[in-house]
N, C-alpha and C positions, 0 to 999 in steps of 0.2 A: 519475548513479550514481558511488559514489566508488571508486575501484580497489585493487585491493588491492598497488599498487606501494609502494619505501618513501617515499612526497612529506614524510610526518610527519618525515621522519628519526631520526636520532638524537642522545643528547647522552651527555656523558660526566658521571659523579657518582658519590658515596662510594658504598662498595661497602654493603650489608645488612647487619646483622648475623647472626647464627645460626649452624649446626652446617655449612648447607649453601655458606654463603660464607667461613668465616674465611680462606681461604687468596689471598679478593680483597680486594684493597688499592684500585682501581678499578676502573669497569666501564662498558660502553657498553649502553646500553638502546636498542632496537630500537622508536620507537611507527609503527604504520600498521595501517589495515583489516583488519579479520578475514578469514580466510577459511575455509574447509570443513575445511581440513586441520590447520587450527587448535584443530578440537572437543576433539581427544583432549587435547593438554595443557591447554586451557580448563576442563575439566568440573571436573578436580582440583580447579584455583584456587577456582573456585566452590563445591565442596561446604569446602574447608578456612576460608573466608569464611562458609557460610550455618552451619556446626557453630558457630562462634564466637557466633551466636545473637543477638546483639545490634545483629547489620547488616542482616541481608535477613528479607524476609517469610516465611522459610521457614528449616526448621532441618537440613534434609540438602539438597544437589545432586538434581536432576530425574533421571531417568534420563539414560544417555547419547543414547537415542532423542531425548526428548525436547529435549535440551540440542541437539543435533543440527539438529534442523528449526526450532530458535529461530536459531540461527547461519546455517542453509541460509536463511530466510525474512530476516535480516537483508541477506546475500550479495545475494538476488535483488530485493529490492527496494532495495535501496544506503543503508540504513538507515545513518548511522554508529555501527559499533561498533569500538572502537581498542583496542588491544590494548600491552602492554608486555613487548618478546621480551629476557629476559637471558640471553644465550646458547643462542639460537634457542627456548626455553620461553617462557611465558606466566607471565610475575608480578601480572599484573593486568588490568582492561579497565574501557571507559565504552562504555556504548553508548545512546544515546536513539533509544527506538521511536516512530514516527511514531502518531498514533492512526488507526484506521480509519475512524473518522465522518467523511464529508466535508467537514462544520461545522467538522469540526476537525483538518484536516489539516495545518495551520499550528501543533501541538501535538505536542510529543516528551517521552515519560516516560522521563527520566534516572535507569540503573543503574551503577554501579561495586562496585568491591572490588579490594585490590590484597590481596596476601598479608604476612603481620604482621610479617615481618623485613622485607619495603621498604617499610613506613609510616615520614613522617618524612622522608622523603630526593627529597621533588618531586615523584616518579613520580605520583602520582594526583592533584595538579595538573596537571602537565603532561597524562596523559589527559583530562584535563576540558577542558582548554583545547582541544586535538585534536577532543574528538567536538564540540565548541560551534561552532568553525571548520568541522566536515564538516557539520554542521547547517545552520548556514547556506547551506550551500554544496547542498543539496540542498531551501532552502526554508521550513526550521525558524523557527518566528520566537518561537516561545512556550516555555521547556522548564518542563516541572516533576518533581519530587523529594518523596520521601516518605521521611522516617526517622523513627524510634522517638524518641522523648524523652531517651533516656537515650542515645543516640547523638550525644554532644557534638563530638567529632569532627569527624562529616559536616557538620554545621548549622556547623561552622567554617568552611567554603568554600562 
């Protein structure tokens, strides 16, 4: 199971652009394990990612319930999901869910989204690289990714 201490650490890197960073010049990113009390700033990240329309399978955030028992069920089963904390918030996450078939429990379907002023500046490599290492580390050996066509982007890494 991977804990939710900080082992990822952190690194230091150009600050975001946008309304809600200009007055940072640098910044330290926080990457490590998600945990429960992590929902409430996750869900945001999420819904401002899946409106964007052109990243995830879906075009609003889940309910908070639901987003909730997706986080609780990663927690419990030590699923890697990694998180990127900028000033104790959530600017983004990777998480690869293990499949349930036993056939195929050596298989993890990898999600990300980072938030669109930290695109650009490593954060969502560097999460990749984090849940691929807790993957491994909890047995992962296969991962796979699904994005849109027109999602140039993602198919870049």
């Amino acid at each position: 199971m991977i804990s939710a201490d900080d082992r990822y650490g952190a690194a230091q890197m150009a600050a975001p652009d946008g309304p809600y960073f200009r007055s940072v010049r640098a910044m330290t990113i926080v990457f490590r394990q998600i945990t429960l009390a992590d929902t409430a700033d996750f869900h945001p990240v999420l819904d401002v990612v899946a409106r964007e329309n052109p990243y995830l399978a879906f075009i609003e955030a889940p309910s908070m319930a639901m987003v909730e028992a997706f986080v609780r069920g990663n927690v419990v089963r030590g699923s890697p999901h990694i998180v990127a904390l900028l000033n104790g918030g959530v600017v983004g996450w990777c998480d690869i869910v293990p499949f349930e078939r036993s056939t195929l429990a050596h298989v993890g379907s990898l999600g990300r989204g980072l938030l669109p002023e930290c695109r650009g500046k490593g954060i969502g490599e560097r999460l990749i690289r984090d849940a691929i290492d807790a993957a491994r580390a909890v047995g992962l050996v296969r991962l796979q990714r699904a994005e849109f066509a027109h999602n140039t982007r993602a198919q870049a890494h």
